[in-house]
C-alpha positions as a printed NumPy array, in Angstrom:
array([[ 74.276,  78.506,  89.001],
       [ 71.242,  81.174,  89.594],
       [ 70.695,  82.066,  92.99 ],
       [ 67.836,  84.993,  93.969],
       [ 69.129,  87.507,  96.195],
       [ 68.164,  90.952,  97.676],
       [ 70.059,  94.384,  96.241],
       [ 68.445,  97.346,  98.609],
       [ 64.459,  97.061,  97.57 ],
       [ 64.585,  94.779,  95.055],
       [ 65.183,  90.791,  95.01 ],
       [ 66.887,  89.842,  91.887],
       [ 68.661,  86.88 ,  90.284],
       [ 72.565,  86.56 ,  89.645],
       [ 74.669,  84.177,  88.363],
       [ 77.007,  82.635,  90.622],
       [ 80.081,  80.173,  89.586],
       [ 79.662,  76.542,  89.787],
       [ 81.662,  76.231,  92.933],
       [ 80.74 ,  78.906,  94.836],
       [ 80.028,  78.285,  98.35 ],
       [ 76.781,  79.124,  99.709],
       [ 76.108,  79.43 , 103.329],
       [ 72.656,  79.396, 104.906],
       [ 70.8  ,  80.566, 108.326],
       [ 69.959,  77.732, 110.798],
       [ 66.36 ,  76.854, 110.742],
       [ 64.139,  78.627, 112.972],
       [ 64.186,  77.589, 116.633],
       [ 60.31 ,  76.324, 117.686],
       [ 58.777,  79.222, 119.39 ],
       [ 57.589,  79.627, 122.92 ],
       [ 53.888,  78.25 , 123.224],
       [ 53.213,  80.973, 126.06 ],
       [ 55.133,  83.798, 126.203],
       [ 53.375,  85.672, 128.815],
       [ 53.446,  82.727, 131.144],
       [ 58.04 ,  82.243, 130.324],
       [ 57.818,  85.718, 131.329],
       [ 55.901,  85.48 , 134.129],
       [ 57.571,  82.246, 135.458],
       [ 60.784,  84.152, 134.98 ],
       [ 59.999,  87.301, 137.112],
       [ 59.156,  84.859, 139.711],
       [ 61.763,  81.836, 139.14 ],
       [ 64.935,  84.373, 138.648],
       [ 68.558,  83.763, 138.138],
       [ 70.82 ,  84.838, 140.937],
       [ 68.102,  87.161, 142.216],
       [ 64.776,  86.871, 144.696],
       [ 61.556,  87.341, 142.529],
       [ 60.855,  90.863, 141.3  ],
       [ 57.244,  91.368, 143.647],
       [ 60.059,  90.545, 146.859],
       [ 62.678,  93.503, 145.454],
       [ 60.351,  95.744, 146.168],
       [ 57.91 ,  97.607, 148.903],
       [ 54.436,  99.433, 148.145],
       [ 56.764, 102.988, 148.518],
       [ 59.206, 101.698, 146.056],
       [ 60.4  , 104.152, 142.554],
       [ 60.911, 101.437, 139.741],
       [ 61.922, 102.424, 136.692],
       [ 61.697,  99.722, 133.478],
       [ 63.786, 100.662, 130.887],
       [ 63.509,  98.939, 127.469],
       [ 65.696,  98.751, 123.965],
       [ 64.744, 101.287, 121.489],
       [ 63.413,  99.936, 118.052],
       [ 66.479,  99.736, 116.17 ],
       [ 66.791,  95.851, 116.04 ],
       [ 65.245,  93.599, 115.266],
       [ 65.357,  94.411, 111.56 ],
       [ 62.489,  95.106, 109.862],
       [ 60.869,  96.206, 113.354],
       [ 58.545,  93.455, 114.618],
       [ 54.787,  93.544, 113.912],
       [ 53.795,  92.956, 117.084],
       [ 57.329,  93.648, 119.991],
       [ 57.882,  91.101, 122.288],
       [ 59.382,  94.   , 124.474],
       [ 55.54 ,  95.724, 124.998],
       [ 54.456,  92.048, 125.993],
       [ 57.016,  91.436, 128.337],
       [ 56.397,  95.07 , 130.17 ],
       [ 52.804,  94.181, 130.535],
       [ 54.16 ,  91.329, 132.59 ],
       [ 56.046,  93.367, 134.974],
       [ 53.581,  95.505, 135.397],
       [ 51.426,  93.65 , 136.517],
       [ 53.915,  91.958, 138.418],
       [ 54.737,  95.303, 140.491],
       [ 51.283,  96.098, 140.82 ],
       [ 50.528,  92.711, 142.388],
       [ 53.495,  93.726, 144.743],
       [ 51.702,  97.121, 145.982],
       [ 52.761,  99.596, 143.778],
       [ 50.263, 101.959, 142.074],
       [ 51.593, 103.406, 138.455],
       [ 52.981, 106.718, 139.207],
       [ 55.667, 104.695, 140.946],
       [ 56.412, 103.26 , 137.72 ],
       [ 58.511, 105.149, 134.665],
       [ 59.168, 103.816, 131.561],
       [ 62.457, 105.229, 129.403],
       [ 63.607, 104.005, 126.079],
       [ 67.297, 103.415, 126.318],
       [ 68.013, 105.321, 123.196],
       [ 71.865, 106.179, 123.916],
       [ 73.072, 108.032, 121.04 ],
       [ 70.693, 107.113, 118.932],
       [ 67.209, 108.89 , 117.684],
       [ 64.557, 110.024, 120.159],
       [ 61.487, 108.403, 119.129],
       [ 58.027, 109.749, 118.401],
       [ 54.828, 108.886, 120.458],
       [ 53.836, 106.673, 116.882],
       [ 56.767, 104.832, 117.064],
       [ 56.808, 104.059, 121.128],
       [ 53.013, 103.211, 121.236],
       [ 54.468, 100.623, 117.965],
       [ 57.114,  98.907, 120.131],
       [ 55.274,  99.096, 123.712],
       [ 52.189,  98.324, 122.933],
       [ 48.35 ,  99.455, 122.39 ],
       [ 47.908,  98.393, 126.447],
       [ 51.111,  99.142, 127.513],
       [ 50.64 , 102.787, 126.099],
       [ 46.934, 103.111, 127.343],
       [ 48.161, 102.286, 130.913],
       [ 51.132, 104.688, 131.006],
       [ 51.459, 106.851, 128.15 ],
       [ 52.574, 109.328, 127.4  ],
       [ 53.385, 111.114, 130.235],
       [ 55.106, 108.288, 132.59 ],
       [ 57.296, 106.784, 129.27 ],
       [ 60.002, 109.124, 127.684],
       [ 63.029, 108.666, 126.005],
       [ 66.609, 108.496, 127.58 ],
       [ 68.507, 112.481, 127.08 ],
       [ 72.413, 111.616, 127.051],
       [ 72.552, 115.592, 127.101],
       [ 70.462, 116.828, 129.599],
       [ 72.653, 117.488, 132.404],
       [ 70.187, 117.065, 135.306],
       [ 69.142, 114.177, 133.836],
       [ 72.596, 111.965, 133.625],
       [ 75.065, 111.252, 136.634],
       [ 78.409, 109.501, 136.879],
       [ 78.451, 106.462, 138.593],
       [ 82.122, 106.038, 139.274],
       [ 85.249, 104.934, 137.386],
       [ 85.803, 101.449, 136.666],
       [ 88.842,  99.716, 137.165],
       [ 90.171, 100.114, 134.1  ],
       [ 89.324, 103.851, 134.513],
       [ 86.414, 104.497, 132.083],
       [ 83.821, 106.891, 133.331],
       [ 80.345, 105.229, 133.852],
       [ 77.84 , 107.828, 133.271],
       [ 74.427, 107.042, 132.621],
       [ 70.682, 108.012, 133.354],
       [ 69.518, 109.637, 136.657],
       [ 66.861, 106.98 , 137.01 ],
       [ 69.5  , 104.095, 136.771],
       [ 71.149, 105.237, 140.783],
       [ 68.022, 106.881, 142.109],
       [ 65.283, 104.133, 141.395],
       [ 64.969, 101.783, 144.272],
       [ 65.016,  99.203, 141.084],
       [ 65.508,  99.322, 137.481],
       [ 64.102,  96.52 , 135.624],
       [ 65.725,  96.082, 131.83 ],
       [ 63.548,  94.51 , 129.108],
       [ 64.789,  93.786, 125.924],
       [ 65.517,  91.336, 122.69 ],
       [ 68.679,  89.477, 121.943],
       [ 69.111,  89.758, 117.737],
       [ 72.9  ,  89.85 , 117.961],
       [ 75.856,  88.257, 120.127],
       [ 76.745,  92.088, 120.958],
       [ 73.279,  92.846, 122.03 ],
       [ 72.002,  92.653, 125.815],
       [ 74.091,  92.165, 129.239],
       [ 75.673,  95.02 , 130.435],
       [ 75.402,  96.84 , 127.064],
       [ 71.883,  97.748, 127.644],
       [ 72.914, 100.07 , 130.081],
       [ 76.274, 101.216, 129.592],
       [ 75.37 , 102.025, 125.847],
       [ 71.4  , 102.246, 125.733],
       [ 71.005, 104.768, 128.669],
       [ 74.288, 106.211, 128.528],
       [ 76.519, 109.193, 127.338],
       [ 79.037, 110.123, 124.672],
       [ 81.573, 111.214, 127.855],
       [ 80.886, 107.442, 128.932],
       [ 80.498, 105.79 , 125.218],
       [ 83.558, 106.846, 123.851],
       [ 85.427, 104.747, 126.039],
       [ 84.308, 101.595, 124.192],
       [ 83.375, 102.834, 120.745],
       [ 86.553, 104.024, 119.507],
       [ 89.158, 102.434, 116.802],
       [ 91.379, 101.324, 119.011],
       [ 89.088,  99.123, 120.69 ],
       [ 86.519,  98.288, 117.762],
       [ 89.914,  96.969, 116.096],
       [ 90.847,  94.869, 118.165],
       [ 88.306,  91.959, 116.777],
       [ 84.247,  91.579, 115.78 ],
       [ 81.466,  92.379, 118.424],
       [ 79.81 ,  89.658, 117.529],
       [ 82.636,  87.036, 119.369],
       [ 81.773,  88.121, 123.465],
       [ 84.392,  85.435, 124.438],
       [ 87.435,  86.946, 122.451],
       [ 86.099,  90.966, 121.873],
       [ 88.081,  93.461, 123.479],
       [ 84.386,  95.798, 123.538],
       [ 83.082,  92.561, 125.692],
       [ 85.606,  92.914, 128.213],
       [ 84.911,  96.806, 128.673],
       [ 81.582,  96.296, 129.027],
       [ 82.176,  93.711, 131.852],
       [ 84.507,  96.172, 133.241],
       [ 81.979,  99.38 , 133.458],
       [ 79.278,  97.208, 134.14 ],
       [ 80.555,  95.866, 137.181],
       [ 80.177, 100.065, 138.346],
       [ 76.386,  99.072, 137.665],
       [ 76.464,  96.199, 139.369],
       [ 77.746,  97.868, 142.268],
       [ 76.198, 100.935, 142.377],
       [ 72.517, 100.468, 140.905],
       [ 69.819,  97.849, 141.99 ],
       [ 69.099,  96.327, 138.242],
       [ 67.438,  93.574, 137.254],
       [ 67.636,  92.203, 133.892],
       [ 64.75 ,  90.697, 131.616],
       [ 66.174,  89.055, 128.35 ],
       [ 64.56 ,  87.393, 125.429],
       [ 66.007,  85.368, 122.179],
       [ 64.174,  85.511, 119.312],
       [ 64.314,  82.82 , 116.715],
       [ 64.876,  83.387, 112.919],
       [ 61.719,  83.082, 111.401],
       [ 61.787,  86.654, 109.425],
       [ 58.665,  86.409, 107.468],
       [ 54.979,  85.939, 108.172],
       [ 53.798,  82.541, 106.156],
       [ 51.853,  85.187, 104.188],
       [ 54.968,  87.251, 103.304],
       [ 57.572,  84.234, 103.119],
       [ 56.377,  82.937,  99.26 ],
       [ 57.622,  85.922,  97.787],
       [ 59.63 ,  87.512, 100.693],
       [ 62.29 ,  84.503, 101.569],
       [ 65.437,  83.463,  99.805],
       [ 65.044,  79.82 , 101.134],
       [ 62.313,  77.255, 101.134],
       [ 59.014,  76.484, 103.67 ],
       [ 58.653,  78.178, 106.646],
       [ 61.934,  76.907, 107.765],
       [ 65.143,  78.13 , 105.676],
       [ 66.245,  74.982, 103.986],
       [ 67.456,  75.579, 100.986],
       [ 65.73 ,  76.483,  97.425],
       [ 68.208,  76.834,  94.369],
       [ 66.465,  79.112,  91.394],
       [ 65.066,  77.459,  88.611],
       [ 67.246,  77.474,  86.02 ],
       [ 65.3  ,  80.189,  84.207],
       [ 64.157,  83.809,  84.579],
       [ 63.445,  85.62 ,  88.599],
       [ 61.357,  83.756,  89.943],
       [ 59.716,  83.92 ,  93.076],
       [ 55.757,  84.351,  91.788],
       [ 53.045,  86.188,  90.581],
       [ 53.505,  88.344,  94.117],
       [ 57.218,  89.093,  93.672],
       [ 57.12 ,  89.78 ,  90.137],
       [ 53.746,  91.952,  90.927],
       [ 56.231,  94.037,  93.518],
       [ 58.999,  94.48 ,  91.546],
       [ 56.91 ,  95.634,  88.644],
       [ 56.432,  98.776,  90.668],
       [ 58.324, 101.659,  90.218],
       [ 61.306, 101.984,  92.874],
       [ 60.032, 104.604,  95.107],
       [ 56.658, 102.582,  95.636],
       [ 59.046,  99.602,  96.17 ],
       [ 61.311, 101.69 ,  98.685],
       [ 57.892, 102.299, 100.451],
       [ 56.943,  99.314, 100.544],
       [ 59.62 ,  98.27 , 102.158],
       [ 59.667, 100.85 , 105.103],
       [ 56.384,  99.296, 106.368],
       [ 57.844,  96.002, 105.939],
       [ 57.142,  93.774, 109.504],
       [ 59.026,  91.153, 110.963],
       [ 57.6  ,  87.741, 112.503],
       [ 60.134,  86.716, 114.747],
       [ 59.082,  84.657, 117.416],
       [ 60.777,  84.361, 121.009],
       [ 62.345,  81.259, 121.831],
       [ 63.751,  81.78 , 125.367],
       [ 63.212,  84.265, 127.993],
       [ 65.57 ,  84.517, 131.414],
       [ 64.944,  86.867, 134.444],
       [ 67.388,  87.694, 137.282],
       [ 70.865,  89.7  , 137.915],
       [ 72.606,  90.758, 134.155],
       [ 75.34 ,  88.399, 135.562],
       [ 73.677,  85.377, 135.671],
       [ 71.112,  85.989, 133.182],
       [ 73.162,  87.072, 129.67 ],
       [ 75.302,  83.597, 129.325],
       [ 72.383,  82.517, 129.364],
       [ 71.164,  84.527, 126.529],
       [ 74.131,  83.865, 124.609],
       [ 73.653,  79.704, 124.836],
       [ 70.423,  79.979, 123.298],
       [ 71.105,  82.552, 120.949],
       [ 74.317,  80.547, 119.836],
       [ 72.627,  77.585, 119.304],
       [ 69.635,  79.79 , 117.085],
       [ 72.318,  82.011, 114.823],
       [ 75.777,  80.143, 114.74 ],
       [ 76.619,  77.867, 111.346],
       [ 79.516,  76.233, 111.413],
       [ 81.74 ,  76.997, 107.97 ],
       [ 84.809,  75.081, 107.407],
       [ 87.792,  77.078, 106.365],
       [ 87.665,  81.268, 105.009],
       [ 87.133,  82.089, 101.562],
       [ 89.044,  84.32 ,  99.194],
       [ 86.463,  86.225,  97.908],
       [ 83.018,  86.717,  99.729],
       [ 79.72 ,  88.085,  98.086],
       [ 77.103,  90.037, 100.505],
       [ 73.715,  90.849,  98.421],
       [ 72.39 ,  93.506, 101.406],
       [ 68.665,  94.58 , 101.758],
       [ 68.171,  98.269, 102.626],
       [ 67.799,  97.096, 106.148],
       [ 69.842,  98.952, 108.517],
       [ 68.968,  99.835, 112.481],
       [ 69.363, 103.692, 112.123],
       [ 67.109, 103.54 , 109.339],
       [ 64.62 , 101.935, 110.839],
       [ 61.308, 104.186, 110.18 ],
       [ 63.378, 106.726, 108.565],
       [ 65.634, 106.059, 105.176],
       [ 68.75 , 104.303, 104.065],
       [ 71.65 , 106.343, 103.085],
       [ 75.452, 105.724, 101.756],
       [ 76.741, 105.528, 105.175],
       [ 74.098, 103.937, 106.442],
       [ 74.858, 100.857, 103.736],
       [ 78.263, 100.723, 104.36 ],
       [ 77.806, 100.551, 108.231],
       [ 75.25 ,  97.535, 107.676],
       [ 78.495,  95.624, 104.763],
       [ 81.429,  96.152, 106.919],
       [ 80.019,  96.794, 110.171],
       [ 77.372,  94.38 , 110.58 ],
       [ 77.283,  91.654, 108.042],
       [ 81.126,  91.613, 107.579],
       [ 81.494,  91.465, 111.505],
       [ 78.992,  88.444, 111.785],
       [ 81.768,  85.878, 112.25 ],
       [ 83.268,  84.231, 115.759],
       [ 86.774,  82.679, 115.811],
       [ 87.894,  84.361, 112.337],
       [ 86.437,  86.329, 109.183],
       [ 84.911,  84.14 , 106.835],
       [ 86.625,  86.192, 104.041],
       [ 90.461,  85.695, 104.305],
       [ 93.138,  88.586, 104.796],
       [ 94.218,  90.439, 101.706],
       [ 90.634,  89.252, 100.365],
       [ 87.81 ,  90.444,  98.312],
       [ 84.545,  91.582,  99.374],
       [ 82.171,  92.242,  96.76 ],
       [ 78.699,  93.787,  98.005],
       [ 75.473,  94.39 ,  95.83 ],
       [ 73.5  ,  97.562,  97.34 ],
       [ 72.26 , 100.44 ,  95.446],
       [ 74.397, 102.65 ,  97.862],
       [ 71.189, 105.033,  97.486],
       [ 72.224, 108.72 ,  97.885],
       [ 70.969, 111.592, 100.329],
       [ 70.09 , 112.044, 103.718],
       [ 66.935, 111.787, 105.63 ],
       [ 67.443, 115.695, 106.912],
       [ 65.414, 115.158, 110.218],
       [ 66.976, 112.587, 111.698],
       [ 70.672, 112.187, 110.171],
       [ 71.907, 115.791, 109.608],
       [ 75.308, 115.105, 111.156],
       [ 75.803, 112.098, 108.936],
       [ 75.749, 114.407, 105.867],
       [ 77.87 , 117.184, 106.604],
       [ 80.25 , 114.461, 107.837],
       [ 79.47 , 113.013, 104.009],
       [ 80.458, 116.081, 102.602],
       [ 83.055, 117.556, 104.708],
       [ 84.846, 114.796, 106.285],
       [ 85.711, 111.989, 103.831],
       [ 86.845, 114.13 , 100.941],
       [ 89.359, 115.013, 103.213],
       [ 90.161, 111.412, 105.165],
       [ 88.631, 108.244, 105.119],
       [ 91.429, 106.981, 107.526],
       [ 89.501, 105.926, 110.936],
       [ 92.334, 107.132, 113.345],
       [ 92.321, 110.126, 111.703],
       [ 89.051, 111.291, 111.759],
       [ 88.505, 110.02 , 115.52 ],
       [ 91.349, 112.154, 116.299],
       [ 90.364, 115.461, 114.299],
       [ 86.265, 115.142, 114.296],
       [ 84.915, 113.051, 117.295],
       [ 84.331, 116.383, 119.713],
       [ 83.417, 118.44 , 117.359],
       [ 80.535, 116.617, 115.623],
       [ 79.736, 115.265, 119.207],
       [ 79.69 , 119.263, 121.319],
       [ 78.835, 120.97 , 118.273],
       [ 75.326, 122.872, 119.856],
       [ 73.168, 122.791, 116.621],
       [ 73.311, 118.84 , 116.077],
       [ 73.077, 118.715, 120.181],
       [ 69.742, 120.557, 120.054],
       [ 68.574, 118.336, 117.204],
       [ 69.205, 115.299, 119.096],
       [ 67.535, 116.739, 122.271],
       [ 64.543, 118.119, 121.011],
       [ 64.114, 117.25 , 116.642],
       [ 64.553, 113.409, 116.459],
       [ 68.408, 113.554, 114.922],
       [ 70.557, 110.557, 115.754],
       [ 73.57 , 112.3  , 118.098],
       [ 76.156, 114.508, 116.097],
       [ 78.709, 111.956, 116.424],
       [ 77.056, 109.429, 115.155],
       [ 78.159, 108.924, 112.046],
       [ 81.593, 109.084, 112.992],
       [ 81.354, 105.566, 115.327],
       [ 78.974, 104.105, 112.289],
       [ 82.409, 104.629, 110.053],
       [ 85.064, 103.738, 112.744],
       [ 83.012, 100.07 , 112.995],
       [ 84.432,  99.211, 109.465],
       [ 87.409,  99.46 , 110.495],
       [ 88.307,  95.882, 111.009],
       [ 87.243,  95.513, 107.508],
       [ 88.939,  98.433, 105.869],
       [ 92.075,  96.888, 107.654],
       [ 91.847,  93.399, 106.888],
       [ 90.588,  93.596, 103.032],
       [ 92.728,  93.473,  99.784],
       [ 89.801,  95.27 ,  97.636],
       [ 85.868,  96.067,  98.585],
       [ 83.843,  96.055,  95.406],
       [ 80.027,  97.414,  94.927],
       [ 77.746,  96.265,  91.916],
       [ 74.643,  97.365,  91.642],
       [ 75.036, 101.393,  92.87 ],
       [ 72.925, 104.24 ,  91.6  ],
       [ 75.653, 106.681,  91.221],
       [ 79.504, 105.515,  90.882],
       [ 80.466, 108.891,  92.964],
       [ 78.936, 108.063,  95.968],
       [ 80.712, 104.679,  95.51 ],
       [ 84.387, 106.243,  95.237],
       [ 83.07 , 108.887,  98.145],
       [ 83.236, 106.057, 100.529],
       [ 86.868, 104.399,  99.229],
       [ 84.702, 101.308,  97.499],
       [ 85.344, 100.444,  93.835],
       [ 82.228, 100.231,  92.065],
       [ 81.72 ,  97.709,  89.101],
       [ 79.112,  97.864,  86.583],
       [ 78.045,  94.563,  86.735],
       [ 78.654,  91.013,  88.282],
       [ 81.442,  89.871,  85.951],
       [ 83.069,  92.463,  86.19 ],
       [ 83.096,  92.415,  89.613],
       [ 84.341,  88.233,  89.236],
       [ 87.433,  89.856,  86.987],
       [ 88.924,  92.393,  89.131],
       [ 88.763,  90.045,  92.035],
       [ 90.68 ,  87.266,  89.235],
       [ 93.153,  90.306,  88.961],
       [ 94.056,  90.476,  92.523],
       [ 93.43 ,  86.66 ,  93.632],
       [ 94.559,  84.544,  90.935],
       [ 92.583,  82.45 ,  89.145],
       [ 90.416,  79.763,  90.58 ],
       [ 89.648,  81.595,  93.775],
       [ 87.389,  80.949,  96.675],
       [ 84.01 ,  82.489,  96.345],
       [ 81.35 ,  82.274,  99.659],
       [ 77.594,  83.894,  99.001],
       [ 75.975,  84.14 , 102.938],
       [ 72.43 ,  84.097, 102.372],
       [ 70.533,  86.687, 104.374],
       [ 68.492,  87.722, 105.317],
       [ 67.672,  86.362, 108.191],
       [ 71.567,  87.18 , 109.614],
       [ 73.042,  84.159, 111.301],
       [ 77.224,  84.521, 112.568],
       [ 79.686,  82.35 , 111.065],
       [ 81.693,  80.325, 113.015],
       [ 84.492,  79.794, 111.038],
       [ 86.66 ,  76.873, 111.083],
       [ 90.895,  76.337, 110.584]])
């Protein structure tokens, strides 16, 4: 059978066996009507909490603290996270306060600081008028006046995190549920906190434990429970979450855009012929592939929120996770020998920057191999095959770290133990990728290092991982993958190591949905 799918920038079709399984995304949840007025009835209507004017006086320091613009993927045309702050602004001001009681602070953690551009993109044209840029900045995990440890949890991890967090009389947290590993106690602990504090939860030991995207049976879940309960007790915080549905593409965009039918995502086979996917999609890929790769960095997302809860993170993230459960989980009856991913160059760290090697292997067997609850959908001692151009360099602003650790680490070791043990404080104290986080827009030096070490569960679990479709073979064996040149190829080394008549699943995405994967 012929089924379209995406390989980096371009949407192509492949040939798939007869019985290959393919899974598909639940259809979009129907959007809120009025998502100003959910937000507003949830400030005032909160979960476990008073209403946000009664947590505060007129003399009160609030600080609102929002996601950065790594997810949703591709960034949303217009952020749900800009309309919710206009909310609580108002909201405050209709309490007493004036704005130079009010800060704003992109919980970056490790990641990328972001420009003004890209802020006045995710908060808003009036959200930026009203208090930027001077009252909104961007969270410094290395500026040592401006981080201080809460305590030690119980379990003993250090809970260090933004000033603003302990000395605001309230710190009000807005942001978007994508993912099952996404929002609750994260937001803080990770978003507006340090690599002295990070480490304790991204680290092999506990990223191997099981997927991020299972909160119920995830080691990572439990930590985060654990430090945030520090929060809990030692900062005034009060959460703002929002679900977004599934709905990827603009109507406009979705004819030539969407691997599945309507405006929902039912399902649409290929003709049995050539690409297809119209005059628009065969206009686009007609283009030459830096024009495509363009193209695709202003790419805009549509999705729409569904659900919106206010209130303590306690009370308000299960929540979250109902909603979002019902929105992303499909239910897929038993795990498959062999499982095909046909990736996008979609990652969050390249979000208005560029893809690169690591970058694409983070998004295989980080992301889309980790979006699974109960079990893998791929069995152990399986086959992964993945279809991404594995597109080589580095954007040199923003990832410098990941390229030296490209060309210095992994001809040495790809072994995630190893390089925890013999790179993690150097690439994170080493003072020239320090100053480039602080002050040039680079993702934090250790970076790269904790986008590796989250493949770990698949580098553990899989018999072979496969890539068709990569510009250069090199950059292929550079990460451990074997590269095939083509799809049948590809089908006969995984005959080699499975036996014939194996299991073959195809996930369509995007959008991502998690599988929840059945005995």
């Amino acid at each position: 059978m012929l089924r379209e799918v995406f390989c980096g920038d371009e949407r192509i079709a492949i040939r798939l066996p007869e019985d290959a399984r393919i899974v598909l995304p639940p259809e979009p949840v129907a959007a809120l009507r009025d998502y100003a007025g959910a937000v507003r009835r949830a400030l005032r209507n909160p979960e476990g909490s008073a209403p946000l004017q009664d947590l505060v006086k007129p003399s009160s320091r609030v600080t609102i603290a929002f996601d950065d613009p790594c997810i949703p993927l591709p960034p949303l045309w217009r952020d749900v996270r800009g309309q919710a702050i206009e909310v609580v602004l108002e909201e405050l001001y209709r309490a007493g306060l004036d704005r130079d009681q009010v800060r704003l602070v992109c919980a970056n953690g490790l990641h990328r600081k972001w420009t003004y551009g890209e802020l006045r993109h995710l908060v808003g044209r009036r959200v930026w008028q009203e208090m930027g840029p001077e009252r909104i900045s961007c969270h410094d995990a290395e500026d040592p006046s401006g981080v201080v440890e809460l305590g030690k949890s119980a379990s003993g991890h250090t809970v260090e995190v933004n000033r603003l967090v302990r000395d605001s009389d309230l710190l009000v947290y807005v942001n978007v549920n994508w993912t099952s590993m996404n929002g609750g106690f994260k937001s803080i602990v990770v978003g507006l906190g340090t690599f002295r504090s990070i480490r304790c939860h991204h680290n092999v030991r506990t990223l191997e434990q099981g997927t991020l995207m299972d909160p119920e049976r995830s080691l990572y879940h439990r930590v985060m429970e654990d430090m945030g309960a520090v929060v809990s007790r030692e900062a005034n915080v009060f959460t703002v979450e929002t679900v977004l549905n599934n709905r990827i593409w603009h109507p406009l965009l979705a004819g030539f855009l969407s691997l599945t039918a309507g405006s929902g995502n039912g399902d649409r086979p290929l003709p049995q012929t050539a690409p297809g996917g119209g005059l628009a999609a065969k206009l686009v890929q007609s283009l030459p592939r830096r024009a495509r790769s363009l193209l695709q960095d202003r790419l805009r997302s549509a999705y729409q929120p569904i659900a919106v809860n206010a209130g303590r993170i306690e009370n308000v993230h299960p929540l979250t996770l109902e909603v979002l459960h019902l929105q992303q989980n499909t239910v897929v009856q038993g795990q498959t020998d062999a499982l095909l991913l046909a990736l996008p160059n979609l990652s969050p760290y390249s979000v208005f920057s560029r893809i690169n090697p690591l970058l694409a292997m983070n998004m295989a067997l980080g992301y889309a191999y980790n979006l699974h609850q109960r079990r893998p959908l791929v069995r152990e001692g399986g086959v992964l095959i993945l279809m991404n151009p594995f597109s080589p360099g580095f954007h040199p602003v923003h990832h410098p770290s990941y390229e030296d650790f490209y060309n210095r680490v992994l001809p040495e070791t790809r072994d995630p133990h190893e390089i925890e043990d013999r790179f993690e404080m150097e690439f994170a104290t080493k003072a020239e990728y320090v100053h480039r986080y602080r002050y040039k827009y680079a993702y934090h030096g250790v970076h790269p290092l904790y986008v590796w070490i989250w493949g770990v569960l698949a580098m553990k679990r899989l018999g072979r991982i496969l890539v068709v479709g990569a510009e250069n073979d090199e950059v292929v064996r550079r990460l451990g993958l074997t590269p095939a040149r083509n799809l049948d190829e590809a089908y006969g080394i995984a005959q080699e190591i499975l036996g014939k008549g194996f299991s073959l699943t195809l996930p369509v995405m995007p959008p991502i949905f998690c599988a929840e994967v059945q005995a």
